[in-house]
NUMI-178606 format. One line per field, with one value per atom (N, C-alpha, C, O): x, y, z; residue number from 1; atom name. Coordinates in Angstrom, 3 decimals, padded with zeros to 6 digits, always signed. Atoms other than C-alpha are relative to their C-alpha. Layout:
% residues N
X = X/...;
Y = Y/...;
Z = Z/...;
nr = NUM/...;
atom = CA/...;
***
This chain:
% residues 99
X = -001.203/-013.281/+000.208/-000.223/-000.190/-012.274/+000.914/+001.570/-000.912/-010.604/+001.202/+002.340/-000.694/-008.887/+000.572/-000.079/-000.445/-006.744/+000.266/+001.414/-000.596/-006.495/+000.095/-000.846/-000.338/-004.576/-000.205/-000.252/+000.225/-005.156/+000.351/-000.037/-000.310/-003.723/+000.251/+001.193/+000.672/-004.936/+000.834/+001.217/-000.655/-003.225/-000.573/-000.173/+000.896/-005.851/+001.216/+002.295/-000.242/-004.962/-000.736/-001.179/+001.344/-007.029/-000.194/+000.578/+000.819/-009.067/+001.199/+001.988/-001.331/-006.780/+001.490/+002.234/-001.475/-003.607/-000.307/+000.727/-000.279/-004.935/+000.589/+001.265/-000.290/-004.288/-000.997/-002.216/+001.125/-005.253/-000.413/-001.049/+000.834/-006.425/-000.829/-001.140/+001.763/-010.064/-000.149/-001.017/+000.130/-009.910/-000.440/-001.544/-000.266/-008.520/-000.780/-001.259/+001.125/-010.597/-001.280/-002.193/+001.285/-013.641/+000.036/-000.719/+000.072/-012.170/-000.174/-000.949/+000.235/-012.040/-001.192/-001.783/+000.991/-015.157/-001.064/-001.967/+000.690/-016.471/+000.263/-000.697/-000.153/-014.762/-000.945/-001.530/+000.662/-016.330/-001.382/-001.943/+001.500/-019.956/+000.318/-000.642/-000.190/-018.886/-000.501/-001.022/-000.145/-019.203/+000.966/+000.968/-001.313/-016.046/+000.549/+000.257/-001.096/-013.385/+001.414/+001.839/-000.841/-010.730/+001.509/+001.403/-001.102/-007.279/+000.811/+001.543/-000.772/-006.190/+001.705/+001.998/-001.618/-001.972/+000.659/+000.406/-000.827/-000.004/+000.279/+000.512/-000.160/+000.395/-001.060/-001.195/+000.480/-002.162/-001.262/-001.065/+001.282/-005.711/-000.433/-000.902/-000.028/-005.928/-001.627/-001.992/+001.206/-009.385/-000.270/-000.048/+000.307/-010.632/-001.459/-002.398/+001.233/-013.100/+000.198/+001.302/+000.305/-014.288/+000.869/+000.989/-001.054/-011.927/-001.428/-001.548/+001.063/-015.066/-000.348/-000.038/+000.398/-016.460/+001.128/+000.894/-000.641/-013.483/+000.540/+000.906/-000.524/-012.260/-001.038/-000.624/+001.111/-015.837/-000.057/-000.580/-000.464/-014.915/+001.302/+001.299/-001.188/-011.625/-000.746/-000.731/+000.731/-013.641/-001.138/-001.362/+000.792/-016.253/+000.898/+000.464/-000.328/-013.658/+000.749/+000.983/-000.615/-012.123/-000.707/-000.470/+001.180/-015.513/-000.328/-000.666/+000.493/-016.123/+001.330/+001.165/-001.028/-012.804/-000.189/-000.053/+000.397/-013.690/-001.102/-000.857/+001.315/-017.343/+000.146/-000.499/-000.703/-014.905/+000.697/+000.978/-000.556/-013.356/+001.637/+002.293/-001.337/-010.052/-000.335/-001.306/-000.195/-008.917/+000.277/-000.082/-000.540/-007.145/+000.203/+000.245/-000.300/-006.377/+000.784/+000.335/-000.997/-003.070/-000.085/+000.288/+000.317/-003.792/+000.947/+001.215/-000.973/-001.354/-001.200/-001.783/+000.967/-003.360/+000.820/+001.692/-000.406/-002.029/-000.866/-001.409/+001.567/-004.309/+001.141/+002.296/-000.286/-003.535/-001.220/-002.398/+001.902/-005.992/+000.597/+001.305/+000.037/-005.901/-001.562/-002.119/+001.595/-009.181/-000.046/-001.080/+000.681/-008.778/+000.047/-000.134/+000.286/-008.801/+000.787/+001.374/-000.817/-007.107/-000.320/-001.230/+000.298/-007.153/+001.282/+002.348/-001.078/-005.230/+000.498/+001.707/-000.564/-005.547/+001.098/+002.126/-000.718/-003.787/+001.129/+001.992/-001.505/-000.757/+000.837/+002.028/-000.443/-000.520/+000.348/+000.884/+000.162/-000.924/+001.170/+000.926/-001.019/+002.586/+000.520/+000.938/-000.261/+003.274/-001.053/-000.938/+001.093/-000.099/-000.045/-000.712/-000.621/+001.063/+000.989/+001.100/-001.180/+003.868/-000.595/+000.064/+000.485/+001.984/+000.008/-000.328;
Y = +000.820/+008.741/-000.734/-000.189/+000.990/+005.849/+000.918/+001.944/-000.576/+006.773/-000.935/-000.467/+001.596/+003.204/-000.698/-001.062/+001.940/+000.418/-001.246/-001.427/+001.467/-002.838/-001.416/-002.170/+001.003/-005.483/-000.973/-000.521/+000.884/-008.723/-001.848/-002.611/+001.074/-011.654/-001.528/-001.571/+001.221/-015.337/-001.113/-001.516/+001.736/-018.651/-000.471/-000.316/+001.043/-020.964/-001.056/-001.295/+001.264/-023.853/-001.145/-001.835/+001.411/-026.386/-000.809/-000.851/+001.109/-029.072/-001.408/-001.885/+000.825/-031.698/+000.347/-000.466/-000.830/-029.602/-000.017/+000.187/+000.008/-029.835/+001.121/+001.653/-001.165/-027.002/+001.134/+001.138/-001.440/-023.240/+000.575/+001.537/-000.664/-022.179/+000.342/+001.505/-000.502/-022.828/+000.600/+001.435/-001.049/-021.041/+001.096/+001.639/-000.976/-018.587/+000.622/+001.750/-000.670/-018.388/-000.024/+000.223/-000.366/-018.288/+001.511/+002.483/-001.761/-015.395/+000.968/+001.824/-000.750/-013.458/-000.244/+000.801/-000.236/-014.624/+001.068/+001.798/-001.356/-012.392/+000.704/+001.467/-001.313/-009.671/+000.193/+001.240/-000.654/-009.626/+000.061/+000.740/-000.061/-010.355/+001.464/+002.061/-000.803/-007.176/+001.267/+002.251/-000.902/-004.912/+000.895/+001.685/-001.153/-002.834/-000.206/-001.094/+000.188/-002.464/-000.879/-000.563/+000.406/-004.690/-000.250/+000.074/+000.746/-006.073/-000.711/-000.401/+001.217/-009.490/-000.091/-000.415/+000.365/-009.780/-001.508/-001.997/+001.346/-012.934/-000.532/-001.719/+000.475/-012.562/+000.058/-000.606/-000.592/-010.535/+000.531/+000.741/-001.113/-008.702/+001.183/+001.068/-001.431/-005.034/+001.063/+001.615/-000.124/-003.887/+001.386/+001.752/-001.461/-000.068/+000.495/+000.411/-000.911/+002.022/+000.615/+001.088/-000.461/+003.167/-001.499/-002.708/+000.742/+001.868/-001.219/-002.374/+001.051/+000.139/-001.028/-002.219/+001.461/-001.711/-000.775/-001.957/+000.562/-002.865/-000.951/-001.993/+000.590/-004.166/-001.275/-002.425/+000.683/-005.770/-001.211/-002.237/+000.989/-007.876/-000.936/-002.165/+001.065/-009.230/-000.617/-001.839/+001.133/-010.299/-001.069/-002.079/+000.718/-011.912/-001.231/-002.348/+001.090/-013.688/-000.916/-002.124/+001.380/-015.321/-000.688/-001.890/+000.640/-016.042/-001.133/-002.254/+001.291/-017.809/-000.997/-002.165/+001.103/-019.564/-001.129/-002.347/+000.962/-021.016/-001.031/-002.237/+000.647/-022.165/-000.995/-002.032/+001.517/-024.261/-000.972/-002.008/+000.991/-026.114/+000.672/+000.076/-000.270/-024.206/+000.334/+000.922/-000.439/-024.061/+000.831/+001.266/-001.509/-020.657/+000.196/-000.712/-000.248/-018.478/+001.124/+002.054/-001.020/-016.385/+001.036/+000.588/-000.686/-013.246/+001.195/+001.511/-001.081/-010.272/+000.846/+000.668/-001.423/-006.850/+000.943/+000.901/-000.880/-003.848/+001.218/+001.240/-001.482/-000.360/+001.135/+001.209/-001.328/+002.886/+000.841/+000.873/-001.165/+005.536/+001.410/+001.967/-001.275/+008.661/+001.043/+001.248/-000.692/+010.723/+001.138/+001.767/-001.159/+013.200/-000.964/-000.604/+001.211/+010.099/-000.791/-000.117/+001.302/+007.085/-001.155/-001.976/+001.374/+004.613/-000.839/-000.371/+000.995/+001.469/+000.527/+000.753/-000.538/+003.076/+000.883/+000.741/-001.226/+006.184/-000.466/-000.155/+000.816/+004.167/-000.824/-001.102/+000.620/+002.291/+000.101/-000.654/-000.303/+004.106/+000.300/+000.640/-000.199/+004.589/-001.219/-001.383/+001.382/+000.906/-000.844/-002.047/+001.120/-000.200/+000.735/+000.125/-000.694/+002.267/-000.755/-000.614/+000.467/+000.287/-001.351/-001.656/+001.447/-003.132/-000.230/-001.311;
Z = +000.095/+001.480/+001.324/+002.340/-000.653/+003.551/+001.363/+001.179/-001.040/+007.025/+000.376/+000.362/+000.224/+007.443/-001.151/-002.130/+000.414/+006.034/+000.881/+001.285/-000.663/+007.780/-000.664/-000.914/+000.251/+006.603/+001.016/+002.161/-000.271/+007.729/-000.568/-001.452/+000.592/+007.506/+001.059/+001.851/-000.858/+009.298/-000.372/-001.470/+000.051/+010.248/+000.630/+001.784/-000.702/+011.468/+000.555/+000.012/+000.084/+013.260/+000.151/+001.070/+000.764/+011.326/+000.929/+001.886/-000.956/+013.113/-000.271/+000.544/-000.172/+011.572/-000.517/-001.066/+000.930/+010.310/-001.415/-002.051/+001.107/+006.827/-000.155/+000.725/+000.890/+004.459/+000.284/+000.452/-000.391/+005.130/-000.659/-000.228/+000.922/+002.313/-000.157/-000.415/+000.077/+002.249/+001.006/+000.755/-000.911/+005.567/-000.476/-000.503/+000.567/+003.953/-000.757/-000.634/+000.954/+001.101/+000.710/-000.078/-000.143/+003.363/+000.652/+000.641/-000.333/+005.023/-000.784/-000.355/+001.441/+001.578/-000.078/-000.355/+000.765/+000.872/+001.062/+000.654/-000.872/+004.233/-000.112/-000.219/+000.126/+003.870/-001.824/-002.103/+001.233/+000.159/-000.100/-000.959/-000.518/+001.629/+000.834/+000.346/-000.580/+003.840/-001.453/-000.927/+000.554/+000.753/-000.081/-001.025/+000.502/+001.035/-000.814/-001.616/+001.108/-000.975/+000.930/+002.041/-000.142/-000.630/-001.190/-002.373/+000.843/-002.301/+000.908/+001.848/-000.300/-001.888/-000.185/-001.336/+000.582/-001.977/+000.605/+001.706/-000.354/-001.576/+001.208/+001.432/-001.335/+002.174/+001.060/+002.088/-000.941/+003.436/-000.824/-002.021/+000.724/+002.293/+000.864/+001.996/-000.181/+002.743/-000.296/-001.334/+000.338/+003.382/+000.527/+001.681/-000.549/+003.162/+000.018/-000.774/-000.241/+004.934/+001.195/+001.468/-001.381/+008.394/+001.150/+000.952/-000.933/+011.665/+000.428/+000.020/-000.997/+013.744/-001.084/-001.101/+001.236/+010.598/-000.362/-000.111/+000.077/+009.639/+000.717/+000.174/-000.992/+012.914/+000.172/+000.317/+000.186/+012.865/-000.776/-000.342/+001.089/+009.886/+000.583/+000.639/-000.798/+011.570/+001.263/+001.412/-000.831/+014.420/-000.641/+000.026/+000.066/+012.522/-000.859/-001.142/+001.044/+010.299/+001.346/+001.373/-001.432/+013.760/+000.188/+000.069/-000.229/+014.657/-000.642/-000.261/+001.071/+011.588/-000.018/-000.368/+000.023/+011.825/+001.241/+001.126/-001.134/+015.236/-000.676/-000.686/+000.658/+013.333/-000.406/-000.254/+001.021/+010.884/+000.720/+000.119/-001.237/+013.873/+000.600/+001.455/-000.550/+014.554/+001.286/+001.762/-001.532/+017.982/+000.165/+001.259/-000.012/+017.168/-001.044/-001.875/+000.783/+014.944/+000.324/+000.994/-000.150/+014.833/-000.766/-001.850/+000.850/+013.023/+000.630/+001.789/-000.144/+012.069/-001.121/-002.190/+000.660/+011.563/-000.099/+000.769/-000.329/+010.793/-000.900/-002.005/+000.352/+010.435/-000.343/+000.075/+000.414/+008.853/+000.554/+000.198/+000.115/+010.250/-000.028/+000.810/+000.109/+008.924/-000.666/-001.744/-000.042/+009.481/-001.231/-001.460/+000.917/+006.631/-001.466/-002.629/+001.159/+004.388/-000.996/-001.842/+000.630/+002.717/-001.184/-001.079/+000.795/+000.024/-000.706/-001.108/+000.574/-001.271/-000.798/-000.835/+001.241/-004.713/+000.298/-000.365/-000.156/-003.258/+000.281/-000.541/-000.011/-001.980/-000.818/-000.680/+000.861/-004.765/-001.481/-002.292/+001.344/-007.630/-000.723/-001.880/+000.549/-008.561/-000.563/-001.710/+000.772/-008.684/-000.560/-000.797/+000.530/-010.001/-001.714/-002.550/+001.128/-013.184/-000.926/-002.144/+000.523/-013.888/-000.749/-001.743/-000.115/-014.314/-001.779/-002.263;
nr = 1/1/1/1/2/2/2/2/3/3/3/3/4/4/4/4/5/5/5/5/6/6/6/6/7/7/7/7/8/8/8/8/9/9/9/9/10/10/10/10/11/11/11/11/12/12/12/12/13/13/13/13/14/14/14/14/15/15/15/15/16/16/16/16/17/17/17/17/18/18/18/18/19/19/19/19/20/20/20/20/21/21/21/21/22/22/22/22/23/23/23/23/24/24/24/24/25/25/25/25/26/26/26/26/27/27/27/27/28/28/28/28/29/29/29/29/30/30/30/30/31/31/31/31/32/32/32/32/33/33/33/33/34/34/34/34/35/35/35/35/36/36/36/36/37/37/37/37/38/38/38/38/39/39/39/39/40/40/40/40/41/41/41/41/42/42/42/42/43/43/43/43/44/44/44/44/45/45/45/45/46/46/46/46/47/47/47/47/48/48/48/48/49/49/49/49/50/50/50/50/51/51/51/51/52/52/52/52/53/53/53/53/54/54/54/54/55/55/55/55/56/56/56/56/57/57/57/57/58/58/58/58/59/59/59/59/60/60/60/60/61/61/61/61/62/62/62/62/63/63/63/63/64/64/64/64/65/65/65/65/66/66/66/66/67/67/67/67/68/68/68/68/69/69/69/69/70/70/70/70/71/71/71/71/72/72/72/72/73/73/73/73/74/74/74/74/75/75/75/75/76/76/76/76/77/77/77/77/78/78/78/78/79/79/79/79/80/80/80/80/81/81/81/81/82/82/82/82/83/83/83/83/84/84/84/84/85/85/85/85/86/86/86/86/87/87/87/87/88/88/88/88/89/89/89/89/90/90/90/90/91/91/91/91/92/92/92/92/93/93/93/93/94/94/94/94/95/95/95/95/96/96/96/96/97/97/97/97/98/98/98/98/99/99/99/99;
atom = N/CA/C/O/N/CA/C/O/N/CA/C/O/N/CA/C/O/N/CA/C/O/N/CA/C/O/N/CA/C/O/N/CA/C/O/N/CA/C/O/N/CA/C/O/N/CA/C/O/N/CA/C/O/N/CA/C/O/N/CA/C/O/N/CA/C/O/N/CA/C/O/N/CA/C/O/N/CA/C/O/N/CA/C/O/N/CA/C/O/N/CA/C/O/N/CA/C/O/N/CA/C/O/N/CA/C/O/N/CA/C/O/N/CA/C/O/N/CA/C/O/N/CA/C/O/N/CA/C/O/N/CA/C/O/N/CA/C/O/N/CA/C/O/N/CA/C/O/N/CA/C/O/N/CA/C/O/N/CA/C/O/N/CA/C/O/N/CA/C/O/N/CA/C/O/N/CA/C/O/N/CA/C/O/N/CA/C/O/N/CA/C/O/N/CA/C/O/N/CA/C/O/N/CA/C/O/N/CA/C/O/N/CA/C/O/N/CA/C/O/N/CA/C/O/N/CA/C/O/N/CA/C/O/N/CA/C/O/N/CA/C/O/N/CA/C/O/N/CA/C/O/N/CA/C/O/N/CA/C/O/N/CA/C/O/N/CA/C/O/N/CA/C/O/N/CA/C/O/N/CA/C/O/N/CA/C/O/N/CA/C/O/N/CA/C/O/N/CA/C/O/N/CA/C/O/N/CA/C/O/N/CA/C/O/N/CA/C/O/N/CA/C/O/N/CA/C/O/N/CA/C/O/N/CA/C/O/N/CA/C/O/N/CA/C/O/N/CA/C/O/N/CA/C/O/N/CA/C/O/N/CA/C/O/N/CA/C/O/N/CA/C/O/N/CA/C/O/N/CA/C/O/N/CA/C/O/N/CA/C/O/N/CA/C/O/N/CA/C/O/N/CA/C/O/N/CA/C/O/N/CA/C/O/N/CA/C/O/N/CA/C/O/N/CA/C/O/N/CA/C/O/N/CA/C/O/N/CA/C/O/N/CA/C/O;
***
């Protein structure tokens, strides 16, 4: 079982201010070349496994945001680590019941 969650969630600032989306969606599309498990939500994507890999993935998705021409990118992370083990499902399963 996963030891980590880190959410993640990116505000480029685009080369010409367009729209951040495709950013966005290229960041999703690394973390889903990454192989973990993830879930995408409306503000933020919540990606589980091991702390170092994970963290690994937020740097490479900056990386790749620089690649696309941003001058920066403002990014709000926030980690869960609990070493005897964690998952989205497990936090969620009360309201993913209801659906």
């Amino acid at each position: 079982m996963a030891q980590a969650l880190v959410s993640l969630q990116i505000l480029p600032r685009t080369p010409r201010g367009e729209n951040v989306i495709p950013y966005v969606d290229r960041a999703i599309e690394l973390i889903d070349q990454s192989g973990i498990r993830y879930r995408v939500g409306p503000l933020e994507t919540t990606m589980e496994g091991e702390l170092p890999e994970l963290l690994k993935i937020v740097e490479k998705v900056h990386e790749e945001m620089v690649k696309m021409g941003c001058g920066s990118v403002l990014a709000q992370v926030k980690i869960l680590y609990q070493p005897d083990g964690i998952s989205i499902s497990e936090l969620t399963k009360k309201y993913d019941e209801h659906r």
